[in-house]
Structure formats: structure tokens, C-alpha cells
C-alpha positions in Angstrom: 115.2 -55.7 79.4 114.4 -54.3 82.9 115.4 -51.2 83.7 115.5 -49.0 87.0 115.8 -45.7 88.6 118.6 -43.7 89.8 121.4 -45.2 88.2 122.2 -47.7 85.0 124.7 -50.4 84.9 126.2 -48.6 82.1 126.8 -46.1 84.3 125.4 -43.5 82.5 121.8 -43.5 83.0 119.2 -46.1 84.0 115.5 -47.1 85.0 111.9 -49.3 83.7 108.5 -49.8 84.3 107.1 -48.6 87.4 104.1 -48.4 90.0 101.8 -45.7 90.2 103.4 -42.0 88.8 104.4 -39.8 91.4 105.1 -36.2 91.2 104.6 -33.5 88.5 107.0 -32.2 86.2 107.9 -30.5 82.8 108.9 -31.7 79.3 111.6 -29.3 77.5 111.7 -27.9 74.3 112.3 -30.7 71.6 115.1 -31.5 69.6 113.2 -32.5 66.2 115.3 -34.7 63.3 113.4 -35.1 59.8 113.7 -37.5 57.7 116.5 -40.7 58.6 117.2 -43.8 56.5 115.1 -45.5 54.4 114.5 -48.2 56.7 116.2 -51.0 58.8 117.4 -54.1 57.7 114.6 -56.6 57.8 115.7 -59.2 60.2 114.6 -62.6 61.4 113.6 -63.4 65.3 117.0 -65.5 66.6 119.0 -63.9 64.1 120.1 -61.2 66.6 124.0 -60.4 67.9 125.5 -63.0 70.6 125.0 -61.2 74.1 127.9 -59.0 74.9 129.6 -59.1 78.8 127.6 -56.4 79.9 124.3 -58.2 78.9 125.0 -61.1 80.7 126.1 -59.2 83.5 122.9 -57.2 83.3 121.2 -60.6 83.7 123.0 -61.7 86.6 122.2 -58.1 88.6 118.6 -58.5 87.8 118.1 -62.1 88.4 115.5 -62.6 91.6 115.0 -58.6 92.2 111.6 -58.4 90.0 109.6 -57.9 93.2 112.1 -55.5 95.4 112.0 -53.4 92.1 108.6 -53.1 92.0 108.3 -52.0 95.1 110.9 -49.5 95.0 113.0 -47.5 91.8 109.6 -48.7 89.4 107.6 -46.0 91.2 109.7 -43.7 89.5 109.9 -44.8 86.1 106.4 -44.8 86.2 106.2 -40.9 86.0 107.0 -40.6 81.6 104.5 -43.5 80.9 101.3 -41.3 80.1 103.6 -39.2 77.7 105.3 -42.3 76.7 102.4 -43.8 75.4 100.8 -40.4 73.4 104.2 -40.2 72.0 103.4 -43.4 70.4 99.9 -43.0 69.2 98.7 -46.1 71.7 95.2 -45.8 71.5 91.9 -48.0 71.3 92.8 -50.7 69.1 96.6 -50.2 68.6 98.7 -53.9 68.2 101.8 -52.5 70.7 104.2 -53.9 72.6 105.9 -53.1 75.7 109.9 -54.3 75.3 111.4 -54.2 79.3 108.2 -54.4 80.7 109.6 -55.0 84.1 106.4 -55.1 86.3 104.2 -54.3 83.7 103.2 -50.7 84.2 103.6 -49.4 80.5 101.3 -52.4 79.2 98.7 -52.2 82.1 98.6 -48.3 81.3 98.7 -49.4 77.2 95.8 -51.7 78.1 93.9 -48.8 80.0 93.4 -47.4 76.9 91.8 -50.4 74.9 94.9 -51.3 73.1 95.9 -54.9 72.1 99.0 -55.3 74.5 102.1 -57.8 74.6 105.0 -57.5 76.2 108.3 -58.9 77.1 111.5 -58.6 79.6 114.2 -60.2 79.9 114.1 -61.8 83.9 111.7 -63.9 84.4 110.6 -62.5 87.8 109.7 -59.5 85.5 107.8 -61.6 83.6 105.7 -63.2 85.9 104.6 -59.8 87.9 103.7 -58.3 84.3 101.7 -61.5 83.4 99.9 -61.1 87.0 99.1 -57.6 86.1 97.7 -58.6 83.0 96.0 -61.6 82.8 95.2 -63.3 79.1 97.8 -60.7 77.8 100.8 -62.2 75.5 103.7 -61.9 77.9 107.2 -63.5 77.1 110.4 -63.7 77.9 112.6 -62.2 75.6 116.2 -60.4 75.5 116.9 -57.3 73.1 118.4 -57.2 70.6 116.5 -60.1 69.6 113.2 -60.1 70.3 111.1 -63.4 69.5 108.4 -61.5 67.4 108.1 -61.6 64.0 109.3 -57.9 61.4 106.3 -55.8 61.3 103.9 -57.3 64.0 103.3 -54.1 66.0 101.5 -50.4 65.2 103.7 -49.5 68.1 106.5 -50.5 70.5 107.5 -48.8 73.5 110.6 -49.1 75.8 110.5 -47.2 78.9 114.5 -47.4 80.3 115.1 -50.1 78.5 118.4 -48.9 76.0 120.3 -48.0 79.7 120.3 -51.9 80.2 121.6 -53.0 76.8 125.2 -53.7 75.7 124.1 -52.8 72.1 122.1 -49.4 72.3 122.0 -49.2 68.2 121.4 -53.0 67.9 118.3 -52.3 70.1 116.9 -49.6 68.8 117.2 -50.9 65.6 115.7 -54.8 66.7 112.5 -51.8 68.0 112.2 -50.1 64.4 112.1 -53.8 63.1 109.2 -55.1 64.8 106.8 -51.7 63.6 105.0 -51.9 60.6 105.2 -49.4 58.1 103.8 -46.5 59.3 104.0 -47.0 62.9 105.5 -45.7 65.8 108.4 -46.3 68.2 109.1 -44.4 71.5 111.9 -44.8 74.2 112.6 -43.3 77.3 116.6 -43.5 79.2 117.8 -41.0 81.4 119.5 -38.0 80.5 123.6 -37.8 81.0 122.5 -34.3 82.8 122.4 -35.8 85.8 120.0 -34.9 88.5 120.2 -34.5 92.2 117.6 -36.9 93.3 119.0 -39.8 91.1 122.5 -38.9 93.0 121.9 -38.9 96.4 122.1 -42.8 96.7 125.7 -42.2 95.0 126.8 -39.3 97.2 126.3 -41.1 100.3 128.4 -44.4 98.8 131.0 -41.6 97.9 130.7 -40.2 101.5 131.1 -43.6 103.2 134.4 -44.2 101.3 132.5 -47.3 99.2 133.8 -48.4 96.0 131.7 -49.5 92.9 132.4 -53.6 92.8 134.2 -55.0 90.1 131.6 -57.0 88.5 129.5 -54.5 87.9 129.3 -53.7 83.9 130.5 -50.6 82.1 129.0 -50.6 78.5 132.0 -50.6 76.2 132.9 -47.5 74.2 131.9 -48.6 70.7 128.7 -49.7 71.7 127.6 -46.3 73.5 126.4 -42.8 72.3 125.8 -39.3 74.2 122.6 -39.4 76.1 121.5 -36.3 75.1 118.0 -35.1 73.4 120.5 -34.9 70.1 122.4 -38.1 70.9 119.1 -40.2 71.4 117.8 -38.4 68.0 120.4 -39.6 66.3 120.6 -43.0 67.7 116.9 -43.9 66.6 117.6 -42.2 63.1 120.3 -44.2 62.4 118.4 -47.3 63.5 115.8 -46.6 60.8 113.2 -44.0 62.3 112.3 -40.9 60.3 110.6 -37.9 62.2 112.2 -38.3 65.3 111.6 -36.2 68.0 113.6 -36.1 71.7 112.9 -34.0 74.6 113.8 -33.8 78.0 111.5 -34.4 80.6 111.8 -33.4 84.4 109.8 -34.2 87.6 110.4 -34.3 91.4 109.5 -38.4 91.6 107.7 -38.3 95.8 109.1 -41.1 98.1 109.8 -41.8 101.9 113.7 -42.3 102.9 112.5 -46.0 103.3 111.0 -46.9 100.1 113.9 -45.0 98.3 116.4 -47.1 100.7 114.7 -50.6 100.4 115.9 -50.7 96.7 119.5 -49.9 97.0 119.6 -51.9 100.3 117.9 -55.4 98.4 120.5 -54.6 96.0 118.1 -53.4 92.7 120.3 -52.2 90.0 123.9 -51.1 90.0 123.5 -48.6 93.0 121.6 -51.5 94.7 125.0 -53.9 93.7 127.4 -51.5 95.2 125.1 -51.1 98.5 124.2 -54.6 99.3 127.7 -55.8 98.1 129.5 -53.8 101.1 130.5 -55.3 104.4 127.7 -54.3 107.0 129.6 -52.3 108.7 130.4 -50.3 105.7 126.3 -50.6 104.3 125.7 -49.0 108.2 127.8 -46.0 107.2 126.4 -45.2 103.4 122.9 -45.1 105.5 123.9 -42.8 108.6 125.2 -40.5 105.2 122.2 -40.8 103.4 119.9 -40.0 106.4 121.8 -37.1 106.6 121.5 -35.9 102.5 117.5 -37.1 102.6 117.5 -34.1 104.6 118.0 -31.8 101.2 114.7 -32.7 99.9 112.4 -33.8 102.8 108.8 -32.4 102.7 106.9 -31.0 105.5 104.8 -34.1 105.8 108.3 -36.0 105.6 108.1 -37.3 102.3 111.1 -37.2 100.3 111.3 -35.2 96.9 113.8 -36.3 94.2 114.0 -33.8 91.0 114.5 -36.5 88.1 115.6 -35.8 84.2 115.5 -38.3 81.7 115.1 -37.8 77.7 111.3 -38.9 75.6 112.0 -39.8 72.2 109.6 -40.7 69.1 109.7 -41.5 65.9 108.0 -43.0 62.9 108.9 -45.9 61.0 109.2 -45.5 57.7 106.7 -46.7 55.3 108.7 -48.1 52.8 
């Protein structure tokens, strides 16, 4: 369950484990829901939904990019993974495991802090990078909403971007509250339907170069989705069995160079990345004379590139009964 950085193939938010954090920024005031249901249906690994269109086109956009992501939109997605962890207690000692590990940056970090890591993803490129970055560690392959783990097995499970990528969003969250013990914690990161103008410059200078989104690219269908706000999130992880659930935004101007920031769009890295690299070159020629131009907005002095960033932080406890 990779995800990436300034778009989702849901097209409405996106992003997963990244490099090193880059940038500083701000978490908003909290949206804060008490108590939800008394807990999830206990399941049984394999036992999950049949993948929907969108997973398996998910699948197919991510298949072979594991290392161009790293390089690239990871960077950013890097930025929440301090908070993401405190959010969910990970600590010296804590059983937790990262779901859409991508890379590997959330377990590294989870690891950093003496806790008992696994973690899984869905593309085996992913897989193997997070496996490199953590050698020993339990790393699998694995697809949400069924995870090949066992109810309970985890003090905490963290997904950082991971629900953008998923044609069940509920199915997922809830297949996250399964695998947490009584007790313990779950806590998700996707970006935010607000939008910012960093993750739309990419976007703007498709739209400026006449470029139109390709066909196979998915759009999550409408029964399956939910508002990606702080109170839409909230109530997406209640209902999946959290109580205490907590979601704030979270801001930050994410430092690049116009190259780094191109190089994932242009090796065709998520849904932005499919509607780049899918254009004729004539056509990819003209989306970068456009973006050159825009980059100008929110170059540095030193001629870095700054890109303001929103996405949404939300916790919550499993219940202990």
C-alpha cells in the first residue's frame, strides 16, 4: 500500500513513506471524537474483500517505480513521521507495524526508537528497499484490506498515505483496528481535500499544457469514499472500531530542487507521474517549459524550491474490549 506525494489516484489526495523530512511546519487545532463502537469485527488473514478496479489499477501504476519514488515524492511524506509515530505511542519496546511502508522510512524511524518493527507494502520493489533499510526486520508483501498478520498482533500500526491508495478506505481502516491489541493504538496520515499550492503545481502546468488525465488512471468509486477532512477521517476510523480518535491538520513547506520535484512526475510515480510520462514528448516538453515557469512562485534564494503541503494526522485507540 504505497503511497506518494502531490496527488492520489483517487484523485483526492495522496502520498507514503519518505526520505529524510524536509521543511518545518505546523499541526492545527484537533478535531477530537470520544468514544466509537465497541470494536471491529474480529477477522481472519485471507478472509478480506476481493480487490476492487481501483486496487488493481493502483497496482499496475506502482509496479517497478519503488526506487524513482524514493528518490523523489517519499521525501515529502517523510515530513509527519516523527508526529506519526508519537501519535501512536511507538516507543522502546512497542510490537508495531508499518502498513505501505514504501521505502521504509516510518519503520527505520519506528526502529530508531527501539521498537520491534514489521512492515508490509504492497509492490514488491517497495518491499525490497524497506527490507534493505532494515535488515533482520519482518518485511512482507501484503495488500490492504487484508493483511497476512494475525487479529491482535500489534501494540501499534501505523499507515503513513496509505488510505489515498485503497479502493476500500473503511475496509482498510477497519483490516488496521484489527491487527491492534486491546488497548493499542492506530495512526494514519492522507492528505487533506484542502488542497495546497505546492501539491498543485505539477497539476497546473499539465492544465497549462492542454494535457488530459489518461483513461486508465483510477477514480475511487463513490460508495467507497468519505470527505477528507479532520472530521471525515474522524469518523472514518470511529466507525472502523477506534475510540478516542483524534485528527488534525498538519502543514509544512516540504524543500526540493525543480529537478528532484520533476524526476518523479517525469519517471511517471503516482497518478501525476501517469498523466506526465503518458503524454507524447512533444506534449511532456510543454508541461515542463510551464512548470519552469510556476517553480518560479516558490523558489528560494539559494534556488531551492519551497512547496506549502497540508495533509490530515489521525489517532485513535482501540478498544479494549
Amino acid at each position: 500500500m504505497t503511497a506518494t506525494g502531490p496527488d492520489a489516484g483517487a484523485g483526492n489526495g495522496t502520498g507514503t513513506d519518505g526520505g529524510a523530512a524536509a521543511g518545518t511546519g505546523r499541526t492545527a487545532a484537533a478535531v477530537v471524537v470520544g468514544a466509537g463502537p465497541a470494536g471491529p469485527v474480529s477477522a481472519v488473514a485471507g478472509a478480506g474483500p476481493a480487490p476492487t478496479a481501483f486496487d488493481a489499477a493502483e497496482r499496475r501504476i506502482w509496479a517497478g517505480r519503488a526506487a524513482a519514488y524514493a528518490d523523489s515524492f517519499a521525501k515529502l511524506c517523510a515530513h509527519p513521521v516523527p508526529m506519526l509515530l508519537d501519535a501512536a505511542g511507538v516507543a522502546a519496546g512497542t510490537a508495531v507495524l508499518d502498513v505501505g511502508t514504501g521505502p521504509g522510512t516510518v519503520a527505520a524511524a519506528a526502529h530508531g526508537r527501539g521498537a520491534r518493527v514489521s512492515a508490509v507494502d504492497a509492490e514488491p520493489g517497495m518491499v525490497a528497499l524497506a527490507a534493505l533499510a532494515l535488515p533482520g526486520a519482518d518485511v512482507r508483501p501484503g495488500a490492504l484490506p487484508d493483511l497476512p498478520y494475525d487479529d491482535a498482533s500489534f501494540d501499534a500500526v501505523v499507515a503513513n498515505f496509505v488510505l489515498n491508495h485503497v479502493g476500500r478506505p473503511g475496509a482498510a481502516a477497519a483490516e488496521l483496528c484489527r491487527l491492534t491489541r486491546p488497548g493499542g493504538r492506530v495512526a494514519l496520515t492522507i492528505w487533506s481535500a484542502a488542497g495546497s499550492p505546492g501539491r498543485a503545481l505539477l497539476g497546473r502546468a499539465v492544465e497549462a499544457a492542454g494535457a488530459r488525465r489518461p483513461g486508465h488512471l483510477p477514480m475511487l468509486e463513490g460508495a467507497f469514499d468519505f470527505p477528507r477532512t479532520e472530521e471525515g477521517l474522524a469518523a472514518l476510523l470511529t466507525a472502523a472500531g477506534l475510540t478516542d480518535v483524534v485528527c488534525a491538520s498538519v502543514e509544512w513547506k516540504h524543500r526540493t530542487t525543480r529537478e528532484e520535484w520533476w524526476g518523479g512526475a517525469a519517471n511517471g510515480v503516482a497518478a501525476i507521474g501517469q498523466t506526465v510520462a503518458g503524454q507524447p514528448p512533444g506534449t511532456i516538453a510543454e508541461i515542463r517549459r510551464h512548470y519552469d515557469v510556476l517553480c518560479g512562485e516558490f523558489t528560494e534564494e539559494d534556488g531551492s524550491l519551497a512547496l506549502p503541503h497540508i495533509a490530515l494526522l489521525a489517532h485513535g485507540r482501540r478498544t479494549a474490549r
